[in-house]
C-alpha positions in Angstrom: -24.8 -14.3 -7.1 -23.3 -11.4 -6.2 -21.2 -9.0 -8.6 -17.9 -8.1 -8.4 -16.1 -5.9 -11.0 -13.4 -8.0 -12.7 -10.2 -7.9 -10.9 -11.7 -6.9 -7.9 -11.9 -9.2 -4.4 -14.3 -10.3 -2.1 -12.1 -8.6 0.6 -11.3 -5.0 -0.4 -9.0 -3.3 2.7 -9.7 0.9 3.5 -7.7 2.8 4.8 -9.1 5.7 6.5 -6.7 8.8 7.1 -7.0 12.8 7.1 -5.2 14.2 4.0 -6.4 11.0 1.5 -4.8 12.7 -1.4 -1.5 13.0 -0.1 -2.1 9.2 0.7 -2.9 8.8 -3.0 0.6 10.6 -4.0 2.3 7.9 -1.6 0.1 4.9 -2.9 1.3 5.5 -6.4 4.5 7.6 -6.2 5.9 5.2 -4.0 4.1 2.0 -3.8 3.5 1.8 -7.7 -0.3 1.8 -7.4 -2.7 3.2 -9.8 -5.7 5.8 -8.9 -8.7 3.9 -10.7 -11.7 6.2 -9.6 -12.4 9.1 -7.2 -15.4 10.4 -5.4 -14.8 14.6 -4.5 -16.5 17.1 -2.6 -17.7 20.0 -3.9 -15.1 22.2 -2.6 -12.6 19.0 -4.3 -11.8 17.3 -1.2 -11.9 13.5 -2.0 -14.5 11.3 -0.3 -13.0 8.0 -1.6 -10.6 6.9 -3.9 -9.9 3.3 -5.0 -6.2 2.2 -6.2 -5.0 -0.7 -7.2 -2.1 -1.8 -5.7 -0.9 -5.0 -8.1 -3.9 -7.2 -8.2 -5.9 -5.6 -5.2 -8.0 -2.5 -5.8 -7.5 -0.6 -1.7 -9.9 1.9 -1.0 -8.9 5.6 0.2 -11.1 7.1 3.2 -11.1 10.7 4.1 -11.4 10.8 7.4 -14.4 13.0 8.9 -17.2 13.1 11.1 -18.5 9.3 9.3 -15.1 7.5 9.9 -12.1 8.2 12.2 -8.9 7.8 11.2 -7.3 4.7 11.5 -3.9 2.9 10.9 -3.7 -0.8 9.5 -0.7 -3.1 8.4 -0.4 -4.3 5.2 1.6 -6.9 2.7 2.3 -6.2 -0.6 4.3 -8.1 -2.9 6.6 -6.1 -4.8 8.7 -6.5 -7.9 11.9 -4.7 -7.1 12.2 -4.2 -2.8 15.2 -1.6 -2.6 13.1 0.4 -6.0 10.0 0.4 -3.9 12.2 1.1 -0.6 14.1 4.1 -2.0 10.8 5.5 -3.2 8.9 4.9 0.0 11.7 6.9 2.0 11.9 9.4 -0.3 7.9 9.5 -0.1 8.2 10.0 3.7 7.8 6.6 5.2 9.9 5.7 8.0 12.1 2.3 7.9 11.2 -0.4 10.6 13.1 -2.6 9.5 16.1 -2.7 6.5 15.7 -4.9 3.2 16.5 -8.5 4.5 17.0 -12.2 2.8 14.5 -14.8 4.4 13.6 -18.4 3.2 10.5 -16.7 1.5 12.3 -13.7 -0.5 13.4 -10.2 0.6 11.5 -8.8 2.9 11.6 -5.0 4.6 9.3 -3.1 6.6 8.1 1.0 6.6 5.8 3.1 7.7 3.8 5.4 5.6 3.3 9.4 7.3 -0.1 8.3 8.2 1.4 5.6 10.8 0.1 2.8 8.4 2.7 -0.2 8.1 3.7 -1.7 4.5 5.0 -5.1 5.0 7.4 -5.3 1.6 7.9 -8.5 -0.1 10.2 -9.7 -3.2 9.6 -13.3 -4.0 13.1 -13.9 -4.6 13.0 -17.8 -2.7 16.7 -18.8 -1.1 17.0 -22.7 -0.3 18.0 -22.9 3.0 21.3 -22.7 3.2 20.9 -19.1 2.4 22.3 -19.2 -1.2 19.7 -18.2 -4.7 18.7 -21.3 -6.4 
């Protein structure tokens, strides 16, 4: 059997960018995540860094001469869209697309300085004529 800390997935995503702590200012500043551990350098630069972004721990990647950086897309579900929004803007994220009502909640799209895109979703569920239940 294989051991997994509690809480933790069988899938854990990385995201690999230069400047990993100013990515840990966004992941929790504006995404609402929480730094769990950290692996520095000597000279204090940060190896790795895990964060837990609601119920998924991500892991932070310095880039350097083991891993390139690298941009991915990724969902998270959030608990108040234009809260999260504002503070991704204001975190220096760039909209791709405005806070939205769909058949499966609210939905918006940015992209965080390091070109990595955050799919945002409220699970606010509208019946289909488009009204709240």
């Amino acid at each position: 059997m294989m051991f997994r800390p509690i809480g933790e997935h069988a899938l854990t995503p990385c995201i690999v960018v230069l400047g990993a702590p100013l990515l840990l200012d966004f992941l929790v500043d504006a995404l609402g995540g929480s730094v769990q551990d950290q692996e520095r350098r000597e000279d204090g630069s940060i190896v790795q860094a895990r964060v837990r972004l609601g119920d998924t721990v991500v892991m932070v990647i310095e880039a350097g001469r083991q891993f390139s950086p690298m941009c991915g897309a990724y969902c998270l579900d959030v608990e108040n869209i234009d809260a999260t929004m504002a503070r991704a803007l204001l975190g220096g994220a760039t909209l791709d697309a405005e806070v939205s009502d769909t058949p499966a909640g609210r939905q918006a799209r940015v992209v965080d300085p390091f070109g990595n895109l955050w799919w945002l979703a409220e699970d606010e569920r509208i019946s289909q004529d488009g009204m709240a239940p």
